[in-house]
mmCIF file of the N, C-alpha and C atoms, coordinates in Angstrom:
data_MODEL
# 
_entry.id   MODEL 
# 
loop_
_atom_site.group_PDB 
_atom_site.id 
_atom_site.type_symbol 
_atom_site.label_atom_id 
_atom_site.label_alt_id 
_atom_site.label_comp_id 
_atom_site.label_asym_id 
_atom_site.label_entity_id 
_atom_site.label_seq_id 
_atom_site.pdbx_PDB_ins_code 
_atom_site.Cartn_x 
_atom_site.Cartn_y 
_atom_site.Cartn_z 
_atom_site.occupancy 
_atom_site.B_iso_or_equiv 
_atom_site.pdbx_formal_charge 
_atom_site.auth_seq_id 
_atom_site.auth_comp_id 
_atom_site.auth_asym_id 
_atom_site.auth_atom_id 
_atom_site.pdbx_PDB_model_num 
ATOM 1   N N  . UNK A 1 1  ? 0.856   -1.178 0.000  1.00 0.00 ? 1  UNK A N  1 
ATOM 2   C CA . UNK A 1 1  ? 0.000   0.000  0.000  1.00 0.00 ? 1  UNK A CA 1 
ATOM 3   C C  . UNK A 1 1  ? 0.901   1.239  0.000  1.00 0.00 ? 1  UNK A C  1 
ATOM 4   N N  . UNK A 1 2  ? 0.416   2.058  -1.295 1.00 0.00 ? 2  UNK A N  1 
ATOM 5   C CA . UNK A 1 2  ? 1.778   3.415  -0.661 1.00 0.00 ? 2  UNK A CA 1 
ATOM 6   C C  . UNK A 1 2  ? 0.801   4.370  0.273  1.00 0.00 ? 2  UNK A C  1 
ATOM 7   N N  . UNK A 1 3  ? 1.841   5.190  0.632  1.00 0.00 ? 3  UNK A N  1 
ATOM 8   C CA . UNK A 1 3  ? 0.909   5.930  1.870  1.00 0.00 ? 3  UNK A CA 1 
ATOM 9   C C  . UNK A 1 3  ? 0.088   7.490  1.280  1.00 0.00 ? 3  UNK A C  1 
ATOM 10  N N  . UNK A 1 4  ? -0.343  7.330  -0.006 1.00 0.00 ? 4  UNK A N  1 
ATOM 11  C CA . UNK A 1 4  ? -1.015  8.248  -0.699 1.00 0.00 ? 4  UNK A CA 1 
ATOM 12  C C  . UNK A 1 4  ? -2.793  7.175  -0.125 1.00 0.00 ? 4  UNK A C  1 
ATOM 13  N N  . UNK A 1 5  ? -2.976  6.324  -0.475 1.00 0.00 ? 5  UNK A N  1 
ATOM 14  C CA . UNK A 1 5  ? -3.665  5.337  -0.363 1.00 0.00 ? 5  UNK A CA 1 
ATOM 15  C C  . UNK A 1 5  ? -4.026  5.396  1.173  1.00 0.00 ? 5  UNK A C  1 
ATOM 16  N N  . UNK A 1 6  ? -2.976  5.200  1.920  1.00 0.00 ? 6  UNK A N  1 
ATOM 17  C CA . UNK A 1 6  ? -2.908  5.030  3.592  1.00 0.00 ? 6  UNK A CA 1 
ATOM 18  C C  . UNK A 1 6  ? -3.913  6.198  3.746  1.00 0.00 ? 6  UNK A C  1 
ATOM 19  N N  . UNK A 1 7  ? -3.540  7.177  3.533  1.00 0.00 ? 7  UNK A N  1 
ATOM 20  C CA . UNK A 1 7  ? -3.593  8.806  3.910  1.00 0.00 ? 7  UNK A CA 1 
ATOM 21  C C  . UNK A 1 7  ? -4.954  9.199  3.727  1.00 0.00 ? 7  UNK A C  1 
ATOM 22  N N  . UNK A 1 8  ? -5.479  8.478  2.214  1.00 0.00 ? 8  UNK A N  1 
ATOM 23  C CA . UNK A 1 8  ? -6.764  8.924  2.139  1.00 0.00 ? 8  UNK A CA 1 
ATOM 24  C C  . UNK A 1 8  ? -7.801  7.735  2.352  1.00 0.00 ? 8  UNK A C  1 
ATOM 25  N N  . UNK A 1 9  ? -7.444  6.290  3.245  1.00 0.00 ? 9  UNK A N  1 
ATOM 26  C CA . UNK A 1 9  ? -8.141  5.774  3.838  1.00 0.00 ? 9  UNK A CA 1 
ATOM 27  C C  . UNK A 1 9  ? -8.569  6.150  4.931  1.00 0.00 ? 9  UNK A C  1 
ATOM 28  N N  . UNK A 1 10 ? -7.596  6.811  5.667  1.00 0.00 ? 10 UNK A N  1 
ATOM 29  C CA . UNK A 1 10 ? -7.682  7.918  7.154  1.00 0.00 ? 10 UNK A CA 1 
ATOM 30  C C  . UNK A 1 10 ? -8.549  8.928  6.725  1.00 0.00 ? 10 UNK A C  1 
ATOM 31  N N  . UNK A 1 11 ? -8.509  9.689  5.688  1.00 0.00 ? 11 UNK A N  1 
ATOM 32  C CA . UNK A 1 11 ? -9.282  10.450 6.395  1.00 0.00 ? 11 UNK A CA 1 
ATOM 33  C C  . UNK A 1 11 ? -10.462 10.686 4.977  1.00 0.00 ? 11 UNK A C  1 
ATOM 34  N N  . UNK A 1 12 ? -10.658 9.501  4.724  1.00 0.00 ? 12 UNK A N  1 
ATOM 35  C CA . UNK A 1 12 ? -11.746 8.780  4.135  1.00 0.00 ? 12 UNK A CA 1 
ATOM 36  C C  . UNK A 1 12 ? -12.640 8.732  5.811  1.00 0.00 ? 12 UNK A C  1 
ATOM 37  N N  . UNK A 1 13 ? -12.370 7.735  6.045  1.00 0.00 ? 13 UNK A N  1 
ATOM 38  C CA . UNK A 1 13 ? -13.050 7.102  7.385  1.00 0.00 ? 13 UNK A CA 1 
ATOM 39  C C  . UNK A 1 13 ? -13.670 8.109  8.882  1.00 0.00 ? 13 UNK A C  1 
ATOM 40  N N  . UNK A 1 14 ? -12.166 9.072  9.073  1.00 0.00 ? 14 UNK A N  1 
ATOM 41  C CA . UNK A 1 14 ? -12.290 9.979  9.823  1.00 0.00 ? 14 UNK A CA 1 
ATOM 42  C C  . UNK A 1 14 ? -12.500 11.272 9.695  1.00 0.00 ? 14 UNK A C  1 
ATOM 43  N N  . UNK A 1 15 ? -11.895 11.845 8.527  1.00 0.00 ? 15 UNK A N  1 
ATOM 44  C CA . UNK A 1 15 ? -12.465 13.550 8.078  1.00 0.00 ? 15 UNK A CA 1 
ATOM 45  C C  . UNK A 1 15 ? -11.040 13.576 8.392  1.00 0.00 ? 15 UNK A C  1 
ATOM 46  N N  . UNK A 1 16 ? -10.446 14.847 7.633  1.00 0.00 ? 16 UNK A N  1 
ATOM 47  C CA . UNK A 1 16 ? -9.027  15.647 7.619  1.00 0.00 ? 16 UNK A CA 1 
ATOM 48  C C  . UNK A 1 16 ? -8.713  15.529 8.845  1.00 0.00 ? 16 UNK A C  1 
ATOM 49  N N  . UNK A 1 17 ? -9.141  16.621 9.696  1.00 0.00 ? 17 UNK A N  1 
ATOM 50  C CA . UNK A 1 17 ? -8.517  17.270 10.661 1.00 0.00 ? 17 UNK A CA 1 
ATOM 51  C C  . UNK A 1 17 ? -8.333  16.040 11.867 1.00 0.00 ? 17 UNK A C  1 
ATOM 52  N N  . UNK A 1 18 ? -9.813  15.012 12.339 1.00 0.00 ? 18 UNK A N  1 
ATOM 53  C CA . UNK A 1 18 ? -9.420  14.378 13.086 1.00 0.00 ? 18 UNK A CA 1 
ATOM 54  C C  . UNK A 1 18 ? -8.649  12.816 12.432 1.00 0.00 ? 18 UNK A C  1 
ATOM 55  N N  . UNK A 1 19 ? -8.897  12.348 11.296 1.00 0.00 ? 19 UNK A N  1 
ATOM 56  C CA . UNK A 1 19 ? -7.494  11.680 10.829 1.00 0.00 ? 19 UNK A CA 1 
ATOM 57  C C  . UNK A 1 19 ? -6.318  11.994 11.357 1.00 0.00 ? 19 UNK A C  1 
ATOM 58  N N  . UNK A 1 20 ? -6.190  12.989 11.128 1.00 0.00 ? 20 UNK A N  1 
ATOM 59  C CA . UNK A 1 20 ? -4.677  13.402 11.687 1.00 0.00 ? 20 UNK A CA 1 
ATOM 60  C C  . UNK A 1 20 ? -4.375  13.654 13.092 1.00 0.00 ? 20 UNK A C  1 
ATOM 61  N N  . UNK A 1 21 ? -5.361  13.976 13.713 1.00 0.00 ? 21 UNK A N  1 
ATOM 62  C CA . UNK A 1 21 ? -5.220  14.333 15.000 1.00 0.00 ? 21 UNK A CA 1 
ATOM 63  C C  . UNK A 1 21 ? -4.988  12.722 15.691 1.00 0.00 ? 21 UNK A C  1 
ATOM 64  N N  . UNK A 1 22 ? -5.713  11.310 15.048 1.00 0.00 ? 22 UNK A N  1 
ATOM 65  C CA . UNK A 1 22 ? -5.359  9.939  15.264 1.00 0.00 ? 22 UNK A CA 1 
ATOM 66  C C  . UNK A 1 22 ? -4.314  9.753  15.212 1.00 0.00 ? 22 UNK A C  1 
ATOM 67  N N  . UNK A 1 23 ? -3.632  10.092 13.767 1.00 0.00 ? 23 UNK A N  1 
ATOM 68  C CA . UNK A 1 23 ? -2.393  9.299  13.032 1.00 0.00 ? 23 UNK A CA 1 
ATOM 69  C C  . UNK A 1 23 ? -1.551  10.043 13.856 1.00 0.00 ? 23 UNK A C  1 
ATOM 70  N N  . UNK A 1 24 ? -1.286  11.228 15.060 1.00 0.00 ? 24 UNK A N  1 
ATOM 71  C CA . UNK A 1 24 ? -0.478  11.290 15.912 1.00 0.00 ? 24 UNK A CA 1 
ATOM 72  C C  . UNK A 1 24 ? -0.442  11.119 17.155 1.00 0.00 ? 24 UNK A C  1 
ATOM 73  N N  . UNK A 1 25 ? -1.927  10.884 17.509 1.00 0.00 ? 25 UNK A N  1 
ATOM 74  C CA . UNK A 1 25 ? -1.640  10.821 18.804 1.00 0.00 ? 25 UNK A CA 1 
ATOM 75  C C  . UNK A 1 25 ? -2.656  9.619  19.354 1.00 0.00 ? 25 UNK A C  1 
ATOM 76  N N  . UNK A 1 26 ? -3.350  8.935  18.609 1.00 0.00 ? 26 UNK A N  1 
ATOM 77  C CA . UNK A 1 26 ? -3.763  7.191  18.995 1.00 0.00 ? 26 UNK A CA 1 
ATOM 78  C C  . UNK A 1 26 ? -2.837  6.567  19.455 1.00 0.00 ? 26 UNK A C  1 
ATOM 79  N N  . UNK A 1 27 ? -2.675  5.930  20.312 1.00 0.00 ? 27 UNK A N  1 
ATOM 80  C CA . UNK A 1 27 ? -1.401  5.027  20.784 1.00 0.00 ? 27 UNK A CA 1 
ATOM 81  C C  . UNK A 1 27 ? -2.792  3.708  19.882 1.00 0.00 ? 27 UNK A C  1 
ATOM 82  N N  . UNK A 1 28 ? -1.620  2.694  19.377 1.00 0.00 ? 28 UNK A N  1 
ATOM 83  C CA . UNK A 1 28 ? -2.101  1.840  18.868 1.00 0.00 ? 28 UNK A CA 1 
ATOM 84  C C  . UNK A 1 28 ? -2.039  0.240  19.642 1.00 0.00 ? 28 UNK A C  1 
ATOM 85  N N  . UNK A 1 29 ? -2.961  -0.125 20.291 1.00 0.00 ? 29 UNK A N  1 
ATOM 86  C CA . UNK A 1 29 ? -3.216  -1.137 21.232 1.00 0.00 ? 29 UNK A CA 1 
ATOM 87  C C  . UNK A 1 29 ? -2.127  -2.303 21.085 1.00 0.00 ? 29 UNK A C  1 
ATOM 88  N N  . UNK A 1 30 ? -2.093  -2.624 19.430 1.00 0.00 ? 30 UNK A N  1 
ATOM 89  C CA . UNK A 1 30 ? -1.129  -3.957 19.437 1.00 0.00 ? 30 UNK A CA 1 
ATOM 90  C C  . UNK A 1 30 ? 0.170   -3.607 19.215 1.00 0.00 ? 30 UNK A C  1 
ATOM 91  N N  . UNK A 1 31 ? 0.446   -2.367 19.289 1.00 0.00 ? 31 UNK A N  1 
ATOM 92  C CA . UNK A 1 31 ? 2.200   -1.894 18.944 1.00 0.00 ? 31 UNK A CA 1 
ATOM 93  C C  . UNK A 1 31 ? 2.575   -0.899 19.741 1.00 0.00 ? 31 UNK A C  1 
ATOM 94  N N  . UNK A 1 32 ? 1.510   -0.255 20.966 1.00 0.00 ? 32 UNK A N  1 
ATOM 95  C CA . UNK A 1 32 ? 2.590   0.719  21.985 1.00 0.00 ? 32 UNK A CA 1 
ATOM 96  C C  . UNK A 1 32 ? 2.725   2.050  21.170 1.00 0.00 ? 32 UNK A C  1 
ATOM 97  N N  . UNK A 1 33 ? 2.376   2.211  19.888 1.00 0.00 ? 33 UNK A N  1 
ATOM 98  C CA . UNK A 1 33 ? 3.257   3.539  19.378 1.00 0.00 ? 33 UNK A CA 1 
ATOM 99  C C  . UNK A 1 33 ? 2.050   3.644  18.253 1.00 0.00 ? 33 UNK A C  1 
ATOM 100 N N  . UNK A 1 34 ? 2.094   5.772  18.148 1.00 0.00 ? 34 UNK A N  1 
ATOM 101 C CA . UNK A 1 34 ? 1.053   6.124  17.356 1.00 0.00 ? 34 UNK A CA 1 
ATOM 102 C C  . UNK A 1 34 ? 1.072   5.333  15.470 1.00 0.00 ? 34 UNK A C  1 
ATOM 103 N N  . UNK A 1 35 ? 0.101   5.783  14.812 1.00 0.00 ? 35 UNK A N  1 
ATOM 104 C CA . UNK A 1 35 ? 0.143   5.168  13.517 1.00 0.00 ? 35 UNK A CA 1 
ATOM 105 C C  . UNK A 1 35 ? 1.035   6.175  12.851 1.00 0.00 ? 35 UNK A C  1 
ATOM 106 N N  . UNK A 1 36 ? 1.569   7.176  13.117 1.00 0.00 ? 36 UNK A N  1 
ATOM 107 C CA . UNK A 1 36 ? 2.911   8.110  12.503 1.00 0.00 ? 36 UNK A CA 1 
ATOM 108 C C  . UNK A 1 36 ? 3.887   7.304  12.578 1.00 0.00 ? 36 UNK A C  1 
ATOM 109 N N  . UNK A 1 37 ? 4.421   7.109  13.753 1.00 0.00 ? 37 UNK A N  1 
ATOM 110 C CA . UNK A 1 37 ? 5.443   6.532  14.838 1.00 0.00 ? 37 UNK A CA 1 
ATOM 111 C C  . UNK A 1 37 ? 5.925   5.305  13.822 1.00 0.00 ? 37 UNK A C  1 
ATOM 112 N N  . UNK A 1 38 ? 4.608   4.555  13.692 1.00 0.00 ? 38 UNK A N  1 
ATOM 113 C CA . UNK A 1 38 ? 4.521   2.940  12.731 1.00 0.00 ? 38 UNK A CA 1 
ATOM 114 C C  . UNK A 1 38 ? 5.458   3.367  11.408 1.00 0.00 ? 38 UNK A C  1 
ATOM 115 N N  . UNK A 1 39 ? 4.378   4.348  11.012 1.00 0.00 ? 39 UNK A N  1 
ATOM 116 C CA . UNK A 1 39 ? 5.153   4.757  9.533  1.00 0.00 ? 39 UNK A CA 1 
ATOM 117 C C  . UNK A 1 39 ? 6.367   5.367  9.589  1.00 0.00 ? 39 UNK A C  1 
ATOM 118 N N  . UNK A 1 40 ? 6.971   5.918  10.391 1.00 0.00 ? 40 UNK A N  1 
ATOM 119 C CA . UNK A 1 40 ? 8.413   6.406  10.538 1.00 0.00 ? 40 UNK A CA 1 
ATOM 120 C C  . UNK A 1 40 ? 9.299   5.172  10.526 1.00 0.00 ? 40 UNK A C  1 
ATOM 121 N N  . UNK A 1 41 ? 8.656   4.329  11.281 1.00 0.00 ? 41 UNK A N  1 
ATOM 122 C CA . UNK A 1 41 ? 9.399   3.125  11.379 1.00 0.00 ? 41 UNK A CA 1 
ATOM 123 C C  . UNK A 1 41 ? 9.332   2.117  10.108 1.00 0.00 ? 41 UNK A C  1 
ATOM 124 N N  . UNK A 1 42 ? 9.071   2.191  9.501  1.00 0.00 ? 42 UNK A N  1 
ATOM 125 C CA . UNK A 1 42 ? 8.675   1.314  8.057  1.00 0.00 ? 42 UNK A CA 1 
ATOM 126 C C  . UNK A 1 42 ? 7.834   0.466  8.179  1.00 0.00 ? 42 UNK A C  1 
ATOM 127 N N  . UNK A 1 43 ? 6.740   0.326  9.260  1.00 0.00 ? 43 UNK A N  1 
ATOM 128 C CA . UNK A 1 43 ? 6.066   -0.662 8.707  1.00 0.00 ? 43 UNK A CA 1 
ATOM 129 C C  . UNK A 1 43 ? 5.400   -0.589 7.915  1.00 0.00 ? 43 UNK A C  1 
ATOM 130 N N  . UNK A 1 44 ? 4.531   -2.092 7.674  1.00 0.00 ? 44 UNK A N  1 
ATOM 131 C CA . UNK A 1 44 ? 3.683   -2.219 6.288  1.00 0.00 ? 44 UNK A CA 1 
ATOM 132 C C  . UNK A 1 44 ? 2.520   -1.345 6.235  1.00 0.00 ? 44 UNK A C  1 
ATOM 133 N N  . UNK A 1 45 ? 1.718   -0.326 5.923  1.00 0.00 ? 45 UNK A N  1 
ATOM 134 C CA . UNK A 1 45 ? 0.893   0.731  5.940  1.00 0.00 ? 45 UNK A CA 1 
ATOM 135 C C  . UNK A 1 45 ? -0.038  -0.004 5.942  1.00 0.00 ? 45 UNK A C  1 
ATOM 136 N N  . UNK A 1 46 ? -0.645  -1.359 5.004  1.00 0.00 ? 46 UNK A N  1 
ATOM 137 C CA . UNK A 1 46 ? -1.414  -2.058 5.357  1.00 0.00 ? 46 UNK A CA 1 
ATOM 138 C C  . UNK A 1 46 ? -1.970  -2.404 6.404  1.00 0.00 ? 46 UNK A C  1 
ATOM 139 N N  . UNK A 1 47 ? -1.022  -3.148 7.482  1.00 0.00 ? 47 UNK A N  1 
ATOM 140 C CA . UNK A 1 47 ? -0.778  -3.371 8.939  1.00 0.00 ? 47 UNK A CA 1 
ATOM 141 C C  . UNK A 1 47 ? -1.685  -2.498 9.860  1.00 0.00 ? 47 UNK A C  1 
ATOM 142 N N  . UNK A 1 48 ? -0.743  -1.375 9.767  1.00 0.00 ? 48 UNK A N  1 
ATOM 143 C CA . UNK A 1 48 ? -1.114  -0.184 10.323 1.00 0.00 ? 48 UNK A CA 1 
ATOM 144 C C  . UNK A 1 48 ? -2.648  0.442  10.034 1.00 0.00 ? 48 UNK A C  1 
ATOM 145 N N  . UNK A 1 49 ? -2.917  0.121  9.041  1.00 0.00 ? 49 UNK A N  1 
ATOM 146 C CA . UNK A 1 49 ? -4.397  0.105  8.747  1.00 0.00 ? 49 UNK A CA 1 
ATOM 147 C C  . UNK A 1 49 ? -4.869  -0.574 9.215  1.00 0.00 ? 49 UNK A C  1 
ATOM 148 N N  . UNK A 1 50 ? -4.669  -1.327 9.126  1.00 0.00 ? 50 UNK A N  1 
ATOM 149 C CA . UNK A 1 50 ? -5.880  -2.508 9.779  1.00 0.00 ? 50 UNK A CA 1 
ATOM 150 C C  . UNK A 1 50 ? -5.731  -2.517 11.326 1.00 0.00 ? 50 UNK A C  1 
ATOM 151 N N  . UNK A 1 51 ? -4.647  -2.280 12.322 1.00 0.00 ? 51 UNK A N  1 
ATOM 152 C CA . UNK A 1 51 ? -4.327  -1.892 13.273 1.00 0.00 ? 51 UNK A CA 1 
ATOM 153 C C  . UNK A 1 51 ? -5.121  -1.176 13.808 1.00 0.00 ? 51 UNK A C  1 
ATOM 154 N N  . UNK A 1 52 ? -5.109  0.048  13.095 1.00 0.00 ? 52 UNK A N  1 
ATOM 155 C CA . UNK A 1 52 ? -6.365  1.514  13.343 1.00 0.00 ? 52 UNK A CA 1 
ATOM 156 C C  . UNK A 1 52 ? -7.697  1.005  13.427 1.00 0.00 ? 52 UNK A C  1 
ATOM 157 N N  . UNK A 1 53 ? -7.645  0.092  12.148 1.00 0.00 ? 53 UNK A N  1 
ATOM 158 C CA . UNK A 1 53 ? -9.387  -0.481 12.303 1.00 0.00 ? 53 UNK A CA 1 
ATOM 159 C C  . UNK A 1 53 ? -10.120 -1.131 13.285 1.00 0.00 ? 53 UNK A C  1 
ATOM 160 N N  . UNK A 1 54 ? -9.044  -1.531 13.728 1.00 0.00 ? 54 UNK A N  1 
ATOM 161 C CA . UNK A 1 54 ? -9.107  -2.956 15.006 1.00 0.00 ? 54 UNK A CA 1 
ATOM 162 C C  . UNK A 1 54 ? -9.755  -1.848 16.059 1.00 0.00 ? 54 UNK A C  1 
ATOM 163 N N  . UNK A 1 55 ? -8.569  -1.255 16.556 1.00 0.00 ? 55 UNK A N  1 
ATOM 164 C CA . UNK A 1 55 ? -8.811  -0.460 17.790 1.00 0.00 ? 55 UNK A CA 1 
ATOM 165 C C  . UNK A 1 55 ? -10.266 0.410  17.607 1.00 0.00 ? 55 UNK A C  1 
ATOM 166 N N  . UNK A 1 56 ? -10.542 0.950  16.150 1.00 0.00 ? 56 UNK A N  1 
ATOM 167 C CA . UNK A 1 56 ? -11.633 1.991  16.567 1.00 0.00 ? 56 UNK A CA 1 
ATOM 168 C C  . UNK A 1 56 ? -12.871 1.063  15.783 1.00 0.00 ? 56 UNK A C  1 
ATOM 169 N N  . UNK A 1 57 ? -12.893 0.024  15.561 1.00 0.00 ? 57 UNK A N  1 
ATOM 170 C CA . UNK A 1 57 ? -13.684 -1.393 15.361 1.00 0.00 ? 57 UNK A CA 1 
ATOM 171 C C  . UNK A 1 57 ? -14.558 -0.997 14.162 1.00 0.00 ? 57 UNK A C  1 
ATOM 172 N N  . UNK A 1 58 ? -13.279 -0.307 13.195 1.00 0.00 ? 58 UNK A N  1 
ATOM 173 C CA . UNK A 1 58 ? -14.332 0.107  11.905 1.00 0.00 ? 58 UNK A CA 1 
ATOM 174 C C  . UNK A 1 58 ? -15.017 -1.456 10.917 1.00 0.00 ? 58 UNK A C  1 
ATOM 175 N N  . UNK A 1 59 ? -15.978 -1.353 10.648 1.00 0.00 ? 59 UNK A N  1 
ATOM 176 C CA . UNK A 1 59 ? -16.418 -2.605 9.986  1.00 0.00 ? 59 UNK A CA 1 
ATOM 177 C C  . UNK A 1 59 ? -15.337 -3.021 8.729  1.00 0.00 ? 59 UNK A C  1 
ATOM 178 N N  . UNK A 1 60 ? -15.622 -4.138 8.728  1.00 0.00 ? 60 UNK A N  1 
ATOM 179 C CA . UNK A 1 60 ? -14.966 -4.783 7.653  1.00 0.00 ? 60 UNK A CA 1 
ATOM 180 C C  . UNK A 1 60 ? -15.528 -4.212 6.355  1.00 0.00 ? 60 UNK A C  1 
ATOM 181 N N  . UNK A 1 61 ? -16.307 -3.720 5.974  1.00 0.00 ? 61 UNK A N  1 
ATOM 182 C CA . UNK A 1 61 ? -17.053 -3.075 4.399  1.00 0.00 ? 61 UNK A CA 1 
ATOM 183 C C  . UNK A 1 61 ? -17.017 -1.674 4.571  1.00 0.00 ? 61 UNK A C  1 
ATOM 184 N N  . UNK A 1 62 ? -16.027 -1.420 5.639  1.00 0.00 ? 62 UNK A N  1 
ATOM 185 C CA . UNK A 1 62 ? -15.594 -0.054 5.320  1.00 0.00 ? 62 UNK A CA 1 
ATOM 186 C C  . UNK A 1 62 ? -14.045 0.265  5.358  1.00 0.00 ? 62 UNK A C  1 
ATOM 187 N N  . UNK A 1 63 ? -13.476 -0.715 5.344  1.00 0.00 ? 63 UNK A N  1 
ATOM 188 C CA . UNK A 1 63 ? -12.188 -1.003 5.612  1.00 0.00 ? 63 UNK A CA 1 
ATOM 189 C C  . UNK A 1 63 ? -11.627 -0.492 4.254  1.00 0.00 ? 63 UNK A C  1 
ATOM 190 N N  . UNK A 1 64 ? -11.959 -0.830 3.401  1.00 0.00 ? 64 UNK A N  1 
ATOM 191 C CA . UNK A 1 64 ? -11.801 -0.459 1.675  1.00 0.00 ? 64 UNK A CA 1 
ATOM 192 C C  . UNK A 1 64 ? -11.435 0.938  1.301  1.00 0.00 ? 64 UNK A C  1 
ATOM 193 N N  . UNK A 1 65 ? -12.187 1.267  2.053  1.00 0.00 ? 65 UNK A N  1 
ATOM 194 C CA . UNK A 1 65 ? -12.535 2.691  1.608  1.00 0.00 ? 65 UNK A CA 1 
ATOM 195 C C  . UNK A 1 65 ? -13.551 3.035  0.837  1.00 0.00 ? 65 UNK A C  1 
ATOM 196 N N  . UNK A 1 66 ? -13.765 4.345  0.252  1.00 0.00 ? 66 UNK A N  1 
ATOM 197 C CA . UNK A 1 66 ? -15.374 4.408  -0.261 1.00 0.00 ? 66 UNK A CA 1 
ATOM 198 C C  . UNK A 1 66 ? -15.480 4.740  -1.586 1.00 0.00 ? 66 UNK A C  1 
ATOM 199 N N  . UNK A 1 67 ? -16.718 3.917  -1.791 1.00 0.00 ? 67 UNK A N  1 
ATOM 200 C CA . UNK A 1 67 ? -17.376 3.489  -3.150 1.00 0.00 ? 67 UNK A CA 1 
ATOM 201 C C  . UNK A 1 67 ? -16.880 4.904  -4.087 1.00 0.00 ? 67 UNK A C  1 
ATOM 202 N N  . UNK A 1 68 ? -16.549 5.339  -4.885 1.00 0.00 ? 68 UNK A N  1 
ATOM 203 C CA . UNK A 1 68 ? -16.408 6.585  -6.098 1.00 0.00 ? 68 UNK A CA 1 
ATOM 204 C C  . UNK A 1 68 ? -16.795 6.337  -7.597 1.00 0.00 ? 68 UNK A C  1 
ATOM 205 N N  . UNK A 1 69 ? -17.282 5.043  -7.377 1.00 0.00 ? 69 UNK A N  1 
ATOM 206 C CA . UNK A 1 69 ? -18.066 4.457  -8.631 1.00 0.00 ? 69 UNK A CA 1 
ATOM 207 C C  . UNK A 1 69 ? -19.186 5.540  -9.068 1.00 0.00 ? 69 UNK A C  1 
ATOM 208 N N  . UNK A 1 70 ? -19.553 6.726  -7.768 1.00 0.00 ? 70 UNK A N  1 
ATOM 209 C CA . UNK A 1 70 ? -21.188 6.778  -8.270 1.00 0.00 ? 70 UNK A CA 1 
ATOM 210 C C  . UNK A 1 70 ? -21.051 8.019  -8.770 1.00 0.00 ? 70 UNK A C  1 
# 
């Protein structure tokens, strides 16, 4: 996943301002460290997505991101 993708699954899900206000300061339940923190560190952005999802228990059919078909 590149993090153009990452970026606008966040704040697909959450809106700009509080996306970001997550991606620095959520501590992330299964890794101790915010979803910035993750990405500084190289992990897989995927991961880290799904990480985020876990903790704020976004459904699985929204995990994708959203429909732009219409």
């Amino acid at each position: 996943m590149r993090y153009t993708l990452f970026a606008k699954l966040v704040h697909d899900e959450f809106g700009q301002a509080q996306g970001e206000w997550i991606l620095h300061s959520h501590v992330l339940a299964a890794h101790g460290k915010t979803a910035n923190e993750l990405v500084e560190d190289g992990e897989d952005l995927k991961q880290v997505w799904e990480t985020l999802c876990d903790d704020f228990r976004i459904p699985a059919e929204r995990r994708l991101g959203q429909d732009t078909d219409k």
